[in-house]
BALOBA-1460 file (C-alpha; in Angstrom, 3 decimals):
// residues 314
<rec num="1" residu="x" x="88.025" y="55.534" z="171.071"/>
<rec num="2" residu="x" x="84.491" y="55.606" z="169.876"/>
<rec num="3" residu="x" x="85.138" y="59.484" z="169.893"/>
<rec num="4" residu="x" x="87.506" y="59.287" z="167.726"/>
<rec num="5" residu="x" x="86.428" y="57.156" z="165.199"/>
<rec num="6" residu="x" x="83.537" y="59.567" z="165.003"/>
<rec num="7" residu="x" x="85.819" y="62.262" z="164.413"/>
<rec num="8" residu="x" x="87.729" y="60.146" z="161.976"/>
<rec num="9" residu="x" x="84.161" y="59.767" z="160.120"/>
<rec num="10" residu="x" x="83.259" y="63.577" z="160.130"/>
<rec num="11" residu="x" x="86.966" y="64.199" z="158.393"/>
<rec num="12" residu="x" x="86.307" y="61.332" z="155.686"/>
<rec num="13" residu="x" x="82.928" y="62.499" z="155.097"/>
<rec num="14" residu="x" x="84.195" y="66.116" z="154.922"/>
<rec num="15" residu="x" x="87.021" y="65.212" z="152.576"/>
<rec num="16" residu="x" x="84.941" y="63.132" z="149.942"/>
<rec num="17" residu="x" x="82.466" y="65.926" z="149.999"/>
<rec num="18" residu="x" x="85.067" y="67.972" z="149.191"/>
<rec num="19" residu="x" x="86.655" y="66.060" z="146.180"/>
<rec num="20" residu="x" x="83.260" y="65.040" z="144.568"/>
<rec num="21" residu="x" x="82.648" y="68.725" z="144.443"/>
<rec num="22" residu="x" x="86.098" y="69.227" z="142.983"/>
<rec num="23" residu="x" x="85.309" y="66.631" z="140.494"/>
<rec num="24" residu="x" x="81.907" y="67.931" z="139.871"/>
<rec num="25" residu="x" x="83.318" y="71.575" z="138.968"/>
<rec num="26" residu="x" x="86.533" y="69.906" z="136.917"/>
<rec num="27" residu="x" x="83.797" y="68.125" z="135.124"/>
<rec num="28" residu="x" x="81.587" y="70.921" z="133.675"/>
<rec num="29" residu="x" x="84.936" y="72.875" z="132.868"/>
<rec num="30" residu="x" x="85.921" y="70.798" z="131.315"/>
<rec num="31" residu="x" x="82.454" y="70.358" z="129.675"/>
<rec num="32" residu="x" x="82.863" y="73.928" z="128.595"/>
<rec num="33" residu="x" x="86.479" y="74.067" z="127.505"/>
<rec num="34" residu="x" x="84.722" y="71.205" z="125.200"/>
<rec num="35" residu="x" x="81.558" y="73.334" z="123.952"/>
<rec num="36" residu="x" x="83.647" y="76.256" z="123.345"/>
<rec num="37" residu="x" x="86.055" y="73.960" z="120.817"/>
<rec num="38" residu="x" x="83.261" y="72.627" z="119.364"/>
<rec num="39" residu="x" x="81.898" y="75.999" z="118.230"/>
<rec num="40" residu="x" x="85.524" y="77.160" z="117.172"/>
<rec num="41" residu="x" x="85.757" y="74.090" z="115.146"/>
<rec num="42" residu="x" x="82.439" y="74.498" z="113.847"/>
<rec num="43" residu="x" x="83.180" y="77.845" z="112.759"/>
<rec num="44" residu="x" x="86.201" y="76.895" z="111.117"/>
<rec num="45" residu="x" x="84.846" y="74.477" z="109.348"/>
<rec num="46" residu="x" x="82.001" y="76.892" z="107.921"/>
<rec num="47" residu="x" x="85.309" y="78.864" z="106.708"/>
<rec num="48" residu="x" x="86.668" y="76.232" z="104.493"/>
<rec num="49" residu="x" x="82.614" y="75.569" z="103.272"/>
<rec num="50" residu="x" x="82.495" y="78.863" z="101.439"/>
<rec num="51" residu="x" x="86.487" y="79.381" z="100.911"/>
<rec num="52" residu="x" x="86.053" y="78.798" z="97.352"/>
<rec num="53" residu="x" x="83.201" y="81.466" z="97.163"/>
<rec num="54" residu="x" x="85.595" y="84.051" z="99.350"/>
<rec num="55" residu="x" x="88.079" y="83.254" z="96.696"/>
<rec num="56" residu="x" x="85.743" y="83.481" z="93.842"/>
<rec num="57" residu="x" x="84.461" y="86.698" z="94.749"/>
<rec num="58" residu="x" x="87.615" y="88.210" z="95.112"/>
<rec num="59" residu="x" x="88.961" y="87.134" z="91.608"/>
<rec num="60" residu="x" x="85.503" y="88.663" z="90.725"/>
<rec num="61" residu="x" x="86.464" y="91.578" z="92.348"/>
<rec num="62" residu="x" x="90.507" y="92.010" z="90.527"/>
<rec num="63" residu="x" x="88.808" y="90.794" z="87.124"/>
<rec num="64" residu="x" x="86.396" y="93.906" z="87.029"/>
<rec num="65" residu="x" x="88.860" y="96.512" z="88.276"/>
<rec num="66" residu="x" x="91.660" y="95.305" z="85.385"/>
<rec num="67" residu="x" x="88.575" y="96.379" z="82.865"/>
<rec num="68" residu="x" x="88.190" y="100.007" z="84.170"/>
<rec num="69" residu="x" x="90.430" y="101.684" z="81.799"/>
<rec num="70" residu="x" x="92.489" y="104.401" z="83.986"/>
<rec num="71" residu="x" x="91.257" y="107.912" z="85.360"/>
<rec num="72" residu="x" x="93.013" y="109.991" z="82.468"/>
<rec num="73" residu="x" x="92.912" y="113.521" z="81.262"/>
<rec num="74" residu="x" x="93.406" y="112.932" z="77.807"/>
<rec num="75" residu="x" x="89.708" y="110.372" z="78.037"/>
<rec num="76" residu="x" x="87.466" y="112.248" z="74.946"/>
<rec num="77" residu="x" x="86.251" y="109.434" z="73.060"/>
<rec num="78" residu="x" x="82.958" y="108.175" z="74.478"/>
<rec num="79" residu="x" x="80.149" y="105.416" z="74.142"/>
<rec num="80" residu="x" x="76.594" y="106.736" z="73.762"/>
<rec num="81" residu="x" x="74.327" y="106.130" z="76.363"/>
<rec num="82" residu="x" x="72.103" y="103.292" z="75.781"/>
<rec num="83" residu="x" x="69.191" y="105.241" z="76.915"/>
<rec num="84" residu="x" x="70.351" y="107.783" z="73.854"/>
<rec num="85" residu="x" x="71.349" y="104.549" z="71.416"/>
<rec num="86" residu="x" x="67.694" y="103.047" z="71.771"/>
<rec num="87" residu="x" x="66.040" y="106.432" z="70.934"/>
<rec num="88" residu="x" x="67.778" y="106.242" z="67.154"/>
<rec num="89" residu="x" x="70.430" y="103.381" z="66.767"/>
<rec num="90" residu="x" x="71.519" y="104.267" z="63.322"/>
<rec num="91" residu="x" x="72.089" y="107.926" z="64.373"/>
<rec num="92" residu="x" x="75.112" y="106.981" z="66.606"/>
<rec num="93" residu="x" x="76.392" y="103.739" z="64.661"/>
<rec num="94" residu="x" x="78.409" y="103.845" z="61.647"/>
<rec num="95" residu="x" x="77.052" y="102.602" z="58.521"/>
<rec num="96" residu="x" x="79.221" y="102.614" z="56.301"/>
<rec num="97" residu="x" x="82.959" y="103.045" z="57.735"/>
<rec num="98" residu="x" x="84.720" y="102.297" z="60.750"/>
<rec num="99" residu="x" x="87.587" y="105.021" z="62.047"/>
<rec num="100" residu="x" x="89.223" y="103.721" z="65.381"/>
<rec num="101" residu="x" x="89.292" y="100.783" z="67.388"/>
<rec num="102" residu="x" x="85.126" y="101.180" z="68.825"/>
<rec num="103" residu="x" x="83.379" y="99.303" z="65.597"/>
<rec num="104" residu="x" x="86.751" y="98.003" z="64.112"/>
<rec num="105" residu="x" x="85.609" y="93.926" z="64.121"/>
<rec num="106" residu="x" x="81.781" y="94.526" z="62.641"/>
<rec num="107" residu="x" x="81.214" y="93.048" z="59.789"/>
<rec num="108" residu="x" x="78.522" y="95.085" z="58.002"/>
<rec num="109" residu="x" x="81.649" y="97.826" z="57.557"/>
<rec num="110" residu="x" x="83.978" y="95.345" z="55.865"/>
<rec num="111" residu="x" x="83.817" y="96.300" z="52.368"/>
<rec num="112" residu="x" x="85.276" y="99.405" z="53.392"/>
<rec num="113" residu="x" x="88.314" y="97.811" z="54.666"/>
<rec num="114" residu="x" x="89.531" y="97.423" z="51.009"/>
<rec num="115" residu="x" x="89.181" y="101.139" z="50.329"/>
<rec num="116" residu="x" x="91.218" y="101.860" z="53.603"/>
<rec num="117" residu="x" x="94.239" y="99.113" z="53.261"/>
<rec num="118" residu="x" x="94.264" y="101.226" z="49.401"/>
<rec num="119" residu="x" x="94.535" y="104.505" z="50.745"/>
<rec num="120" residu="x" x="97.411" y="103.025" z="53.261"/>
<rec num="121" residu="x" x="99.200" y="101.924" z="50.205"/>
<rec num="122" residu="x" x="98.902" y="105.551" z="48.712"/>
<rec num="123" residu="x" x="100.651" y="106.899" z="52.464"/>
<rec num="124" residu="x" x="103.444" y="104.663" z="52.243"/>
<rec num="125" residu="x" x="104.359" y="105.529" z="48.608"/>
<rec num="126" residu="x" x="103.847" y="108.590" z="49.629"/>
<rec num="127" residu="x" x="106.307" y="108.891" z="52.549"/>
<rec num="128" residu="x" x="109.029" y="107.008" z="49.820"/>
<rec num="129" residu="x" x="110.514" y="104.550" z="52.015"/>
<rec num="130" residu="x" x="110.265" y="101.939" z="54.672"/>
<rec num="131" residu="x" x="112.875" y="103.870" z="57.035"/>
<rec num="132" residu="x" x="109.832" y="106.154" z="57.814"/>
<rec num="133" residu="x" x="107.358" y="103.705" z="58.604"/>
<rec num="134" residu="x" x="109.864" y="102.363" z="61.188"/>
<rec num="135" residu="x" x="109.979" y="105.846" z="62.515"/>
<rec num="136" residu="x" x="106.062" y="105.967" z="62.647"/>
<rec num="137" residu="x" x="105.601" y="102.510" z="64.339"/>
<rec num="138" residu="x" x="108.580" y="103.646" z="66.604"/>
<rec num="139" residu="x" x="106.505" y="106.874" z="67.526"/>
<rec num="140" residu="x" x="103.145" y="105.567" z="68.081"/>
<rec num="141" residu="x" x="104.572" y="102.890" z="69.843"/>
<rec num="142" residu="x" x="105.434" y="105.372" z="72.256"/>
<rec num="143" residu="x" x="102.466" y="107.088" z="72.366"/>
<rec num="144" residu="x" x="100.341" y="103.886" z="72.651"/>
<rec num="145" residu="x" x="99.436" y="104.818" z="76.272"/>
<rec num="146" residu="x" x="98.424" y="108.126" z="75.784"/>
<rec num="147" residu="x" x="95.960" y="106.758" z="72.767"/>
<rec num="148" residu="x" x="94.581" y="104.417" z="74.538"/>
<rec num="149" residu="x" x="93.367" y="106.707" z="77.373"/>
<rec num="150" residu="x" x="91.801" y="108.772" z="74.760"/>
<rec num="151" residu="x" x="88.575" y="106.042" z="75.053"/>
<rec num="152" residu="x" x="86.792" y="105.579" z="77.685"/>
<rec num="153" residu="x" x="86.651" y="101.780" z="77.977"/>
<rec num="154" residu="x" x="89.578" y="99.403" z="77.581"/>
<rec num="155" residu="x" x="90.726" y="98.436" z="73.927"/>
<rec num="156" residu="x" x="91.252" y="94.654" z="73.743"/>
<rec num="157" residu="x" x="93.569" y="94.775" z="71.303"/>
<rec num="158" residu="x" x="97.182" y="93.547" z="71.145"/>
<rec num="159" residu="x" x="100.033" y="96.324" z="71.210"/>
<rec num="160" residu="x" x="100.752" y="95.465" z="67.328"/>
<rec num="161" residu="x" x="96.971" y="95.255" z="66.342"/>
<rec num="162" residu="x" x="96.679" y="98.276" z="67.937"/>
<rec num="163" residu="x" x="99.349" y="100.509" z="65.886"/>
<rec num="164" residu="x" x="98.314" y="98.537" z="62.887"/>
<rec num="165" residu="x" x="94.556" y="100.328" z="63.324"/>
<rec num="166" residu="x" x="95.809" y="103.613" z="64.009"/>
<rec num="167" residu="x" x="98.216" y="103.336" z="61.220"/>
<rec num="168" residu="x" x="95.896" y="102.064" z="58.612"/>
<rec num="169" residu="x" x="92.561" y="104.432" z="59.232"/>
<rec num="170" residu="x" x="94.744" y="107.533" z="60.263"/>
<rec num="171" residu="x" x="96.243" y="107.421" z="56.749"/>
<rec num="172" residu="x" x="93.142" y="106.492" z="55.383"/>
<rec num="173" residu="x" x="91.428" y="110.222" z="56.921"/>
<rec num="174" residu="x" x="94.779" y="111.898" z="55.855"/>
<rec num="175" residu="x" x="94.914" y="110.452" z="52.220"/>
<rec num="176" residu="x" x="90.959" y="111.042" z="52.168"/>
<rec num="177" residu="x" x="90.682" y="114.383" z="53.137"/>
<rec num="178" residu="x" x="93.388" y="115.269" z="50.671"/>
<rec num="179" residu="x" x="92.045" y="113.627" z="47.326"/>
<rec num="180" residu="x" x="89.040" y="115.652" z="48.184"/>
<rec num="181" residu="x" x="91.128" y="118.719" z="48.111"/>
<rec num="182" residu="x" x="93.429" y="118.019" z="45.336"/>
<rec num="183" residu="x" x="90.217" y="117.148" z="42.923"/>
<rec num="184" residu="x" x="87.780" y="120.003" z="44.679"/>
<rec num="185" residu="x" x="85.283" y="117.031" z="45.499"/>
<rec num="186" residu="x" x="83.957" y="114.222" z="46.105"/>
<rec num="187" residu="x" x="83.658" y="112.394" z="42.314"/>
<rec num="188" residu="x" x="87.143" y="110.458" z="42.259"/>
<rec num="189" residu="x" x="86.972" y="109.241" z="45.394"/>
<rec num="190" residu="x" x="83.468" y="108.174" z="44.862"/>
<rec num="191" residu="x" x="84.398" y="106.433" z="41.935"/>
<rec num="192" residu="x" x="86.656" y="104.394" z="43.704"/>
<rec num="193" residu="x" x="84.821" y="102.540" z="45.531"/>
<rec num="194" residu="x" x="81.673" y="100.289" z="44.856"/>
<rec num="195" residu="x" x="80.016" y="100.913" z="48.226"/>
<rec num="196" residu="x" x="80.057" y="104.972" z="47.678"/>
<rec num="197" residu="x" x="78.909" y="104.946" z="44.507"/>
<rec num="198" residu="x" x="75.158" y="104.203" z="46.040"/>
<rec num="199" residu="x" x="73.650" y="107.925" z="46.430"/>
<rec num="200" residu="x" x="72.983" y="106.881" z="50.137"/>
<rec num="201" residu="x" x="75.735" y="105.788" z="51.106"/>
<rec num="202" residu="x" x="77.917" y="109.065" z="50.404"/>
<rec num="203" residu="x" x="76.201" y="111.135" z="52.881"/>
<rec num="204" residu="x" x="76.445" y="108.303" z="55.302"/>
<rec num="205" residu="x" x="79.661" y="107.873" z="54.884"/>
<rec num="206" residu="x" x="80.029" y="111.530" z="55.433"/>
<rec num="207" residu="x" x="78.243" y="111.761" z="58.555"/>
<rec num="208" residu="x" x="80.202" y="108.564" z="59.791"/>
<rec num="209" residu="x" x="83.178" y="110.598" z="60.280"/>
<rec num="210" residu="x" x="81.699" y="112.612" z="62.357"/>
<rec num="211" residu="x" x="80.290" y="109.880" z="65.008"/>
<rec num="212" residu="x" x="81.960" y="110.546" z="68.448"/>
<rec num="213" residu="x" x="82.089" y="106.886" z="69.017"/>
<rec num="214" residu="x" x="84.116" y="106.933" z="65.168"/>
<rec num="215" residu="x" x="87.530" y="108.941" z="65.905"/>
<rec num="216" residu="x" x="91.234" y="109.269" z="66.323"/>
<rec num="217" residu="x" x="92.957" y="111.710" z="68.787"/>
<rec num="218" residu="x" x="94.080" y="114.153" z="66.737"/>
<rec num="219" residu="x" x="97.393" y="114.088" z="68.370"/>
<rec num="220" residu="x" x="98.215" y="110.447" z="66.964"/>
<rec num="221" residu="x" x="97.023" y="112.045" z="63.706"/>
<rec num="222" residu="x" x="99.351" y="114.589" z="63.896"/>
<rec num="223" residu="x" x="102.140" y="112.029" z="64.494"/>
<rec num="224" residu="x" x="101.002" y="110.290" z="61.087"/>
<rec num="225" residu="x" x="100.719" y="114.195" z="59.120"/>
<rec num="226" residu="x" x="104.124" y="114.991" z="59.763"/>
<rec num="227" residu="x" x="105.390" y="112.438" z="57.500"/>
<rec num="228" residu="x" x="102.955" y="112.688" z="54.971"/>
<rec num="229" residu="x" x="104.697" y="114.954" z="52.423"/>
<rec num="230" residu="x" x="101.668" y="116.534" z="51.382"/>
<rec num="231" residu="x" x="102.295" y="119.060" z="48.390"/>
<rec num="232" residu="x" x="100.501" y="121.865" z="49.549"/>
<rec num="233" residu="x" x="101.674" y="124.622" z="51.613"/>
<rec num="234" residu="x" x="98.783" y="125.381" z="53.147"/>
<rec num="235" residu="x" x="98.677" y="122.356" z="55.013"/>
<rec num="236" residu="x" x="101.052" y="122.326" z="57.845"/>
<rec num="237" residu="x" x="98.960" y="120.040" z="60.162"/>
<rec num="238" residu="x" x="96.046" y="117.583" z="60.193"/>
<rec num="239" residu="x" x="94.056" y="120.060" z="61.740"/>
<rec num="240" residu="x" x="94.595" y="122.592" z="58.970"/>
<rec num="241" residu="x" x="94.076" y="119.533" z="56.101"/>
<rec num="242" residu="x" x="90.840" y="118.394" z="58.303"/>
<rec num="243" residu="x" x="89.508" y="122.872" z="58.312"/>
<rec num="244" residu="x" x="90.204" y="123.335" z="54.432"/>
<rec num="245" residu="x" x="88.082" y="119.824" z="53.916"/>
<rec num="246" residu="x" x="85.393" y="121.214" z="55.722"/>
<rec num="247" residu="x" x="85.834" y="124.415" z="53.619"/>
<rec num="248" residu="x" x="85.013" y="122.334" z="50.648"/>
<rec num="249" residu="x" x="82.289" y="120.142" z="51.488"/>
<rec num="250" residu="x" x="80.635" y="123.526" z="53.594"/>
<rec num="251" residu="x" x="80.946" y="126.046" z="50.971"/>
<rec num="252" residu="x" x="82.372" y="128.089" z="53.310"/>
<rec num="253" residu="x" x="85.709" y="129.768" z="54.821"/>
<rec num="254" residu="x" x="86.552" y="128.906" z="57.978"/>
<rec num="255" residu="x" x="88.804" y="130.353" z="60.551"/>
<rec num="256" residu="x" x="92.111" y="128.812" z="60.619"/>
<rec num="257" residu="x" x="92.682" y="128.609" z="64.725"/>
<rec num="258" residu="x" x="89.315" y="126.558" z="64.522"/>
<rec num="259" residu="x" x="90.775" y="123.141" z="65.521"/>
<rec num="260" residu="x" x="93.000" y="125.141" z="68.311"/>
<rec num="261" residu="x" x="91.304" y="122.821" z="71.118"/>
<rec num="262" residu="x" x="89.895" y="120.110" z="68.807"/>
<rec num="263" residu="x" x="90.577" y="116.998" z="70.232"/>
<rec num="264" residu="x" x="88.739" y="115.025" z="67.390"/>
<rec num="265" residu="x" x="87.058" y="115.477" z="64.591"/>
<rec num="266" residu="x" x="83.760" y="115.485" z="66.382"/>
<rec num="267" residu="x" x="85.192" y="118.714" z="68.459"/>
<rec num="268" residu="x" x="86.414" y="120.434" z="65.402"/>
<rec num="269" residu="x" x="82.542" y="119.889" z="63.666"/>
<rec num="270" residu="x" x="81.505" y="121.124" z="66.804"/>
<rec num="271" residu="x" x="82.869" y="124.245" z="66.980"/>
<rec num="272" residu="x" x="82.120" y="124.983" z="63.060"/>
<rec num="273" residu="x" x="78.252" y="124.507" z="63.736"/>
<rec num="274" residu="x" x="78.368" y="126.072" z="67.447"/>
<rec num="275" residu="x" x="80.687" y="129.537" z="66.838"/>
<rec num="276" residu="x" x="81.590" y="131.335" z="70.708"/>
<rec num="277" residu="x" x="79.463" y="134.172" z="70.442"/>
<rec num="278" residu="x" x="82.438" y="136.594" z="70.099"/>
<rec num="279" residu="x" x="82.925" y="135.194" z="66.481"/>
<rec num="280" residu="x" x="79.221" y="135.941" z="65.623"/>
<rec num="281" residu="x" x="79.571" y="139.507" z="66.604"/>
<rec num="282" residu="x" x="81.266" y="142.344" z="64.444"/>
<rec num="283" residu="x" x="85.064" y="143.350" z="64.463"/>
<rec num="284" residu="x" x="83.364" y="146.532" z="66.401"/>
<rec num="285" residu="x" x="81.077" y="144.616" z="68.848"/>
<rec num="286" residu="x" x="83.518" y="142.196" z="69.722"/>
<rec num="287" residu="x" x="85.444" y="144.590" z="71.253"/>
<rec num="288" residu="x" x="82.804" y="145.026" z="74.207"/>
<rec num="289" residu="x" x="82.037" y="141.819" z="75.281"/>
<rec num="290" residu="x" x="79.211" y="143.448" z="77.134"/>
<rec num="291" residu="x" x="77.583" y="143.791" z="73.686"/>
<rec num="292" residu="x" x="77.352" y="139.811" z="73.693"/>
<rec num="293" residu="x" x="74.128" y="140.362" z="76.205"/>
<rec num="294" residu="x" x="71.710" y="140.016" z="73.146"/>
<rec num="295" residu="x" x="72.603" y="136.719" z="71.837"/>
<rec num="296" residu="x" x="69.975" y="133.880" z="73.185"/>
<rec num="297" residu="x" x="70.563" y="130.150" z="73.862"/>
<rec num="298" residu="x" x="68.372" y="127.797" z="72.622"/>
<rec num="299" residu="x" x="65.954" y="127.058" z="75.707"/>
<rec num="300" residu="x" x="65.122" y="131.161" z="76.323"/>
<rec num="301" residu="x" x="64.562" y="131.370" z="72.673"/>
<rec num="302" residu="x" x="62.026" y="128.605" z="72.853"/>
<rec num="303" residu="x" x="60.205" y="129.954" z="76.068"/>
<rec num="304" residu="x" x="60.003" y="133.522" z="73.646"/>
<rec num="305" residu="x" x="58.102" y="131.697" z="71.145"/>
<rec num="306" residu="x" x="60.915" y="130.615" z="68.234"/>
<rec num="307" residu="x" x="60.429" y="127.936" z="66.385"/>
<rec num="308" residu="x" x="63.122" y="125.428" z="65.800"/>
<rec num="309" residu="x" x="62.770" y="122.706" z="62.945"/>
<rec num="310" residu="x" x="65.545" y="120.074" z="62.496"/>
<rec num="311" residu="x" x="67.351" y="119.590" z="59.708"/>
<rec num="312" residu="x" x="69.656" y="116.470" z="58.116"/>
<rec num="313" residu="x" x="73.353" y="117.876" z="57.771"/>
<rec num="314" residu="x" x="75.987" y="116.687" z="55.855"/>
């Protein structure tokens, strides 16, 4: 008997040993099972801490990609480089008129806005009735797009304030640049308003028209041109009216597929003042492009010694 019960002991001992370390391991599972839910929780909770900032940044992140106007082709109408703005400000910011929608809203260029909504009043009396001008809103409706993507940063203007600008100072450059022509200068249209009559401001105004950040697509020019009725034959495109003003205020002739490229007017001055160098060479040396060897750019004809001195055009 006494055996037994000591047998009886060893098992109970055995067993309890058994279960406490049962218990024991159950316990610190369960301990970690805890930890590990802890940390989940904790890292949830860090989530919902800075949700609002996730959220905030990617707002951030739609907002700035809605104000990149889109990768275009037809993008020729530029900003100038701050670092090229601080050198002369004046240089590259209009002073006395505002063409297209860059400088539209200052207020320094307002008294000019008189002498364009006049001109517009001239176009549409010109083009006879109001069935055209529903024709011309139709058509740069359509071509709203296409205008826009002309500029390198995003227009915030409405649809209808849009056309409106386009309509108003693209007549305003048509009717212009034809009054000069009709008259063979400058005086009437001078005349008309008070701002031009200061000697300054003519040659400012001048030069304003020929600010990259200061243009029109031609294209959307065009559009306006074709309803113009102009009474001149010679004119059978914006280009051609924009050449033979350039004739006038030059002094000089100028080849007619001149604006063949021009995008603006800024490309068409261009390639009056900067001629390919087949067009400086003879009807005889053009035809040996070879010949063209002898014509210099600028930088090798300053490392040979030539002296360049800068000079204000008109």
């Amino acid at each position: 008997m006494e055996k037994s019960s000591t047998i009886q002991q060893k098992v109970a001992a055995t067993t309890a040993s058994v279960l406490t370390n049962a218990n024991q391991k159950a316990e610190e599972t369960h301990q970690i099972l805890d930890q590990e839910a802890a940390n989940t929780l904790s890292r949830g909770n860090g989530g919902n801490q800075h949700r609002e900032l996730v959220i905030s940044i990617k707002e951030m992140a739609v907002e700035s990609g809605l104000e990149l106007p889109p990768s275009s082709n037809e993008c020729c109408i530029y900003r100038i480089p701050t670092h090229l703005r601080k050198l002369n400000e004046e240089a590259y910011t209009p002073q006395v008129i505002s063409i297209g929608p860059f400088h539209h809203d200052s207020k320094r260029l307002e008294p000019m806005k008189k002498l364009k909504l006049k001109y517009f009043q001239r176009f549409l009396r010109r083009i006879e009735n109001f069935n055209v001008l529903d024709i011309l809103v139709n058509d740069i409706k359509v071509q709203e797009k296409r205008v826009r993507e002309c500029y390198a940063e995003t227009i915030n203007l409405s649809s209808d304030n849009f056309v409106k600008l386009i309509l108003v100072d693209g007549s305003f450059l048509i009717e212009f640049f034809y009054n000069i022509l009709s008259s063979q200068g400058s005086d009437g249209v001078v005349r008309e308003n008070r701002t031009l009559l200061n000697p300054i401001s003519w040659p400012a105004f001048k030069l304003d028209l020929q600010l990259l950040e200061n243009q029109l697509p031609f294209f959307v020019l065009e559009i306006l041109f074709s309803h113009a009725r102009l009474a001149n034959y010679r004119l059978h495109s914006f280009s051609s009216l924009a050449i033979y003003f350039f004739e006038v205020t030059h002094g000089q002739k100028l080849p007619q597929n001149l604006a063949a490229n021009a995008r603006h007017i800024v490309d068409l001055v261009r390639a009056l003042r900067v001629p390919s160098p087949r067009k400086l060479l003879s009807t005889h040396e053009s035809n040996d492009l070879a010949s063209a060897n002898h014509l210099y750019s600028a930088s090798q004809l300053d490392e040979a010694g030539v002296k360049f001195k800068t000079t204000l055009c008109y």
